[in-house]
C-alpha positions in Angstrom: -13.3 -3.7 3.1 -15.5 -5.0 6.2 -14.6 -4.3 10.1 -13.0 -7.4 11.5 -15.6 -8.8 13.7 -13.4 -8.5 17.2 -16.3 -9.9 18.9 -16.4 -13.3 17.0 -13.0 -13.6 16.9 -11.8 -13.1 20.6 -13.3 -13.6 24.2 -13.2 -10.2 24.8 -13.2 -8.7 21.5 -9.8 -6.0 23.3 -7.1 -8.6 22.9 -6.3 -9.7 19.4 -4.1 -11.9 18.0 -0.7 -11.6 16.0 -2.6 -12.4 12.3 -5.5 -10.1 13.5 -3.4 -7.5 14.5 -1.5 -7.7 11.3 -4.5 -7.2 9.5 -5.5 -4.0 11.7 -1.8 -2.5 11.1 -2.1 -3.4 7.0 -5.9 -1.8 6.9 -4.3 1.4 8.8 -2.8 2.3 6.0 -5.5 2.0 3.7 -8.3 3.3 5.5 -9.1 5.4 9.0 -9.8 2.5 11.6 -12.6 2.3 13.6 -12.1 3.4 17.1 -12.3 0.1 18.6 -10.2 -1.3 15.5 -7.2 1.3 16.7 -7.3 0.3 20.1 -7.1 -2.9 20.2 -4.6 -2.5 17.4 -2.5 0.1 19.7 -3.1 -2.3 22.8 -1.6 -5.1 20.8 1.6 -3.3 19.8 1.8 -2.0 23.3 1.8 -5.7 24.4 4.0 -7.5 21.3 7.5 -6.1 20.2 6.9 -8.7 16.9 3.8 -6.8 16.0 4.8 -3.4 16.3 8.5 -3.9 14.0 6.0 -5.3 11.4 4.5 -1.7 11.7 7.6 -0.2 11.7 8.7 -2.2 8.9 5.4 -1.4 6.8 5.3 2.0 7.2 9.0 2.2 6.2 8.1 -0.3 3.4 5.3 2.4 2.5 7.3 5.2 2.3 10.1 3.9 0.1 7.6 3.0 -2.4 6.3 6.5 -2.3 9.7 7.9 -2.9 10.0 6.0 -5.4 6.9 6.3 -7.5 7.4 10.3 -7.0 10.9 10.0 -8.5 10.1 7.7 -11.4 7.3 10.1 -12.5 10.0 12.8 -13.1 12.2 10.9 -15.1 12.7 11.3 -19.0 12.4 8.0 -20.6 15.7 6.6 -21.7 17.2 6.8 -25.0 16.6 3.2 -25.7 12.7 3.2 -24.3 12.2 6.1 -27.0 10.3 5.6 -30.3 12.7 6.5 -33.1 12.0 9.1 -35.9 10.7 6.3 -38.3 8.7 4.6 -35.9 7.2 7.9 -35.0 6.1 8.9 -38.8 4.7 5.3 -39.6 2.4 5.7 -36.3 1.2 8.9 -37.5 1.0 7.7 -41.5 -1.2 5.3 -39.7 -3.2 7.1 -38.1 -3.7 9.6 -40.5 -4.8 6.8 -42.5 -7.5 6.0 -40.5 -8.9 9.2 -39.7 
């Protein structure tokens, strides 16, 4: 993904607003910012409560999914989500077959 052009989009290119910051705070976790990227991002939460709960809320957001994808990788498949016996011997008669 390209660097938001903070010249083009503001006066000043330091103050950003509430959609741009978004962005910033959503590409943090994705990628290392830029240095002028993560000030004016950090200079915008500093200056809008709004802003920095939507980091808050993303980075909890984040972690939750982490959790979870950790935890569902360590689980056996249930009972019902297993192949039976016959099912198991036909896909190998099959394959057989074919090799």
């Amino acid at each position: 993904m390209t660097p938001i052009n903070l010249e083009k989009e503001t006066r000043t290119g330091w103050l950003v607003s509430c959609k741009q910051a978004a962005l910033l705070v959503s590409l943090s976790f994705e990628r290392r910012l830029s240095l002028r990227e993560f000030i004016v991002m950090r200079l915008h939460l500093c200056l809008c409560k709004t802003c920095s709960f939507y980091r808050a809320q993303i980075s909890v957001l984040r972690k939750v999914f982490i959790r979870h994808e950790e935890l569902l990788d360590n689980v056996p498949p249930l009972e019902q989500d297993r192949l039976s016996l016959q099912a198991k011997e036909r896909i190998r008669g099959a394959l057989g077959r074919k090799g």
